[in-house]
KOLSE-505957 format. One line per field, with one value per residue: x, y, z negated of N, C-alpha, C, O, CB in turn. Coordinates in Angstrom, 3 decimals. Glycine has a CB too. Layout:
BEGIN
nc1: (X:...)
nc2: (Y:...)
nc3: (Z:...)
cac1: (X:...)
cac2: (Y:...)
cac3: (Z:...)
cc1: (X:...)
cc2: (Y:...)
cc3: (Z:...)
oc1: (X:...)
oc2: (Y:...)
oc3: (Z:...)
cbc1: (X:...)
cbc2: (Y:...)
cbc3: (Z:...)
% end
This chain:
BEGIN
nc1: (0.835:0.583:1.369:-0.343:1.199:0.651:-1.558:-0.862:1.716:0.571:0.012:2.036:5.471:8.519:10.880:12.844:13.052:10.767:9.195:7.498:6.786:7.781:7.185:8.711:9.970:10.526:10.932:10.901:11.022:12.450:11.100:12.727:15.481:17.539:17.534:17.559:16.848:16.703:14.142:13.797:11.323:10.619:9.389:6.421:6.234:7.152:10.314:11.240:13.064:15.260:18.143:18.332:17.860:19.139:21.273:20.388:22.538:22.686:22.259:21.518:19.107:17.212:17.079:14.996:13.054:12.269:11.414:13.050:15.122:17.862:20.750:23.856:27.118)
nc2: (-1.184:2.407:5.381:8.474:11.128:13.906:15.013:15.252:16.674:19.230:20.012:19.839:21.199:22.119:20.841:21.795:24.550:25.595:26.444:25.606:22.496:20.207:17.456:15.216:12.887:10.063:11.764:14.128:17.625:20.782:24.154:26.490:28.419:28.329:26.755:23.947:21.380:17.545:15.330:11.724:9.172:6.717:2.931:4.094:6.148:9.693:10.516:12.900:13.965:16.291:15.432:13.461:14.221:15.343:17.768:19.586:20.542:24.266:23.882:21.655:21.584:23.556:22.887:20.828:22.544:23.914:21.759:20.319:17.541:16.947:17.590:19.728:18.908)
nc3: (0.000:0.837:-0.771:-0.131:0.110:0.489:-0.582:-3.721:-3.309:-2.854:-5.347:-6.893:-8.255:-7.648:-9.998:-10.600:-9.932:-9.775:-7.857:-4.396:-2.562:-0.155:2.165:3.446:5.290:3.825:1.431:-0.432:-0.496:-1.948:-1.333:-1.994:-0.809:-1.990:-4.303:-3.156:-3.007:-2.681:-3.373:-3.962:-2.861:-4.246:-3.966:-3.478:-5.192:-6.163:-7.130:-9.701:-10.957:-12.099:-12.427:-10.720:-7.969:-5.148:-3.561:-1.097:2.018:3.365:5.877:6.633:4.620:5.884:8.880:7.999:6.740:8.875:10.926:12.479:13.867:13.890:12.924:12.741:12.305)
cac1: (0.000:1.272:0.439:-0.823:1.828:0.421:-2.909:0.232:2.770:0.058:0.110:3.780:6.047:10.395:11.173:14.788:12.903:8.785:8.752:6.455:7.517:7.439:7.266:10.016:9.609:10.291:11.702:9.959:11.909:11.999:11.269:13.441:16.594:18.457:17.405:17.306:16.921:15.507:13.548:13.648:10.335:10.349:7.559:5.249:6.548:8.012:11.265:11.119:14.031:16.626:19.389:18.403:17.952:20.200:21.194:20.915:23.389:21.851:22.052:20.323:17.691:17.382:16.487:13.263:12.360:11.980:10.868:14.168:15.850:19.104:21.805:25.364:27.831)
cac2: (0.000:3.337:6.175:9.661:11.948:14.878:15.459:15.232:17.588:20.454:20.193:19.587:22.025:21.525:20.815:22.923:26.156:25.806:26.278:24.691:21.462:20.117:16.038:15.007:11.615:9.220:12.167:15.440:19.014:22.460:25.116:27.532:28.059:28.326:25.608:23.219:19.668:16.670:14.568:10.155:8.499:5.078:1.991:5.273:7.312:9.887:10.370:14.182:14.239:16.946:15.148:12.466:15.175:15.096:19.064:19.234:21.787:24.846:23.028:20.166:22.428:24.634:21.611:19.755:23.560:24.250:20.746:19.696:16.344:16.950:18.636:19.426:18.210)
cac3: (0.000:0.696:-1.353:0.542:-0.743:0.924:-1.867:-4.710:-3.068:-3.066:-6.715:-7.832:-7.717:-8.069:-11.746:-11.126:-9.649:-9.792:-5.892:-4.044:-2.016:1.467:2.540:4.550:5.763:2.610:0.271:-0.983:-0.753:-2.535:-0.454:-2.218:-0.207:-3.936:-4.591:-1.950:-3.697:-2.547:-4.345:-2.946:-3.115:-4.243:-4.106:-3.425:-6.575:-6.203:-8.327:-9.829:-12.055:-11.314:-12.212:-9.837:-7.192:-4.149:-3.175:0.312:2.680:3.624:7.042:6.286:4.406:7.067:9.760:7.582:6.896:10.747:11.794:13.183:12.885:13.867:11.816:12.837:10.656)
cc1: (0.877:0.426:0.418:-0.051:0.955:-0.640:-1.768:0.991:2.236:-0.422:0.906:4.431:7.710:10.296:12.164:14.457:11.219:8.612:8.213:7.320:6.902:7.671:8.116:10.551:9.380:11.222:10.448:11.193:11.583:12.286:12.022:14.955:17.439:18.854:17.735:17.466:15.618:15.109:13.380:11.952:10.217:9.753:6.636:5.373:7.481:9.249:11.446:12.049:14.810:17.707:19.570:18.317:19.078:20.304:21.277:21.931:22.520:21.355:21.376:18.461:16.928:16.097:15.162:12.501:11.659:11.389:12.072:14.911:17.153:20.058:23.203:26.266:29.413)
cc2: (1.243:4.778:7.793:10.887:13.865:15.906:16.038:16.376:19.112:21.238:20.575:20.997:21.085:21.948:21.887:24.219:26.435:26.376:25.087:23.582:21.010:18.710:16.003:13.290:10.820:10.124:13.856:16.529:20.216:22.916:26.328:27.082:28.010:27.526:24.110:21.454:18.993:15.473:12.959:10.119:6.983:3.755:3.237:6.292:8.050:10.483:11.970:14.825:14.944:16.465:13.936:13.073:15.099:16.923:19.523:20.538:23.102:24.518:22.490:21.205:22.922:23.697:21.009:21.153:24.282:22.812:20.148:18.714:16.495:17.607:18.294:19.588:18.494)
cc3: (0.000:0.275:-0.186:-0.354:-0.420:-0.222:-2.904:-4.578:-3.177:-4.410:-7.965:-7.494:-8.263:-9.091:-12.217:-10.990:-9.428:-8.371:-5.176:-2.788:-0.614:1.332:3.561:4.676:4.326:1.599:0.522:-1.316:-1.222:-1.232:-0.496:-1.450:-0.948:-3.953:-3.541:-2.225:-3.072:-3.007:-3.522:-3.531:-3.173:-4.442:-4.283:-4.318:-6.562:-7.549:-8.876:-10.940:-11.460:-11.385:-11.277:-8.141:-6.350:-3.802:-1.571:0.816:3.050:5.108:7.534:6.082:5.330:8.522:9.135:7.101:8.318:11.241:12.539:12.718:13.074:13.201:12.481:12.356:11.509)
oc1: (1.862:-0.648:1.414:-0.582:0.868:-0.506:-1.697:1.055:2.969:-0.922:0.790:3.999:7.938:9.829:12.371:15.095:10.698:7.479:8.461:8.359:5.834:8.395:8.142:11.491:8.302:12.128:9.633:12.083:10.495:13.085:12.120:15.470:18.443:20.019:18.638:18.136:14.437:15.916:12.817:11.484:9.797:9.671:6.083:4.657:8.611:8.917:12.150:11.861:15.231:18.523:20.674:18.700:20.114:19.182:22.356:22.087:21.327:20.230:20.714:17.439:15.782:14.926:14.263:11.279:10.688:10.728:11.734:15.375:17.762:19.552:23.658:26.362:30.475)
oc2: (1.244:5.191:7.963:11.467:14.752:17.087:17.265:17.146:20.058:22.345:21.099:21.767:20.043:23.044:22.512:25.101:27.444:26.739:23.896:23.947:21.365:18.453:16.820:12.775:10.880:9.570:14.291:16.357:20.726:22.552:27.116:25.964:27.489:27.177:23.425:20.614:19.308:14.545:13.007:10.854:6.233:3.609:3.324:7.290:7.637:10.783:12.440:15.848:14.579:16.841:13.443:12.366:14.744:17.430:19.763:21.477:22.805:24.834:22.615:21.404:22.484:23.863:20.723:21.027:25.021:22.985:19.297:18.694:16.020:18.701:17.177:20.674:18.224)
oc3: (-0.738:0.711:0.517:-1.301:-1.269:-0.542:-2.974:-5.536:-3.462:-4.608:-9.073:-6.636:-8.877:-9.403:-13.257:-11.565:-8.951:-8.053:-5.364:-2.238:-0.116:0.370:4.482:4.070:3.735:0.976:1.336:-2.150:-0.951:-0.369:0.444:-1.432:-0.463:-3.765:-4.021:-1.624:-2.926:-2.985:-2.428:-4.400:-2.292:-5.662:-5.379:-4.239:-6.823:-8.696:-7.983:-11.599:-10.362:-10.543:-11.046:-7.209:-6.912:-3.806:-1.029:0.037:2.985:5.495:8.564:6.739:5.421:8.864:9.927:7.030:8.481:12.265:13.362:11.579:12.115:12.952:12.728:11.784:10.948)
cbc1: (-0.949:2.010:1.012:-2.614:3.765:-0.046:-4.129:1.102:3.385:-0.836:-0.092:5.140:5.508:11.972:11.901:16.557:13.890:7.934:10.087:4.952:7.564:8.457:6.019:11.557:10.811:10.790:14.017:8.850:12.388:13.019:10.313:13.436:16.942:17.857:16.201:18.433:16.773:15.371:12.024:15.036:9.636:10.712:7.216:3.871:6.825:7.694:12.870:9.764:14.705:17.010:19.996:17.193:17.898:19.633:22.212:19.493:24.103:22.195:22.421:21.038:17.814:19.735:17.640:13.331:13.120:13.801:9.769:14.973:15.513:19.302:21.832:25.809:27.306)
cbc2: (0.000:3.324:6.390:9.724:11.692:14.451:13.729:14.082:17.275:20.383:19.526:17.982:23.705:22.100:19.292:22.810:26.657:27.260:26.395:25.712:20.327:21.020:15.389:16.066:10.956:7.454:12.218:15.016:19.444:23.411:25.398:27.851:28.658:28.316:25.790:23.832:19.558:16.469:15.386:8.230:8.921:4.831:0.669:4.784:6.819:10.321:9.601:14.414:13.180:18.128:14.987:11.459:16.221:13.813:19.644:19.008:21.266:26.000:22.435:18.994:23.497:24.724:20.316:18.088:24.257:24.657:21.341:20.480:14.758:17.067:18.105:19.642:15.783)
cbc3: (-1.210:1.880:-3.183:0.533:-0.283:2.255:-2.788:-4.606:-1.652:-2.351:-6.878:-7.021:-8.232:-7.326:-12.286:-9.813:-8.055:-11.207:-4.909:-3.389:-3.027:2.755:2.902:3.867:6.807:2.800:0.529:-2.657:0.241:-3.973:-0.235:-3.866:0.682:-5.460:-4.989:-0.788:-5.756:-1.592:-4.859:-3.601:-2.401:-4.496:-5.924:-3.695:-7.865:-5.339:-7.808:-10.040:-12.727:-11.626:-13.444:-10.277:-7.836:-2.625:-3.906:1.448:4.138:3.295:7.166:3.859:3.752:7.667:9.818:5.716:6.339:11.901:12.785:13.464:13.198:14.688:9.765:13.453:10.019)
% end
């Protein structure tokens, strides 16, 4: 079963900066560019701990903020 993150995400906000969050395939992102952590989702839950938090590049950020999959590294 897979859970419908979308209902959830319009609720949550990022734990590290109370900015509101975006779905990004199987992980959940702050929208603050500060900030820019992304959250895994795992067996449908997602994981909302900051210290489990991955920080992405402003790069990276940048790309699942625009809709773009590619990033150049």
């Amino acid at each position: 079963m897979t859970i419908d993150l979308s209902k959830y995400v319009q609720i949550m906000v990022c734990p590290s900066c109370r900015t509101k969050l975006l779905i990004d395939k199987q992980s959940i992102v702050c929208q603050s560019p500060d900030c820019r952590r992304k959250f895994l989702v795992k067996d449908d839950i997602p994981v909302m701990l900051a210290d489990d938090a991955q920080t992405l590049s402003p790069d990276e950020w940048s790309a699942i903020m625009t809709g773009s999959t590619s990033v150049a590294t």
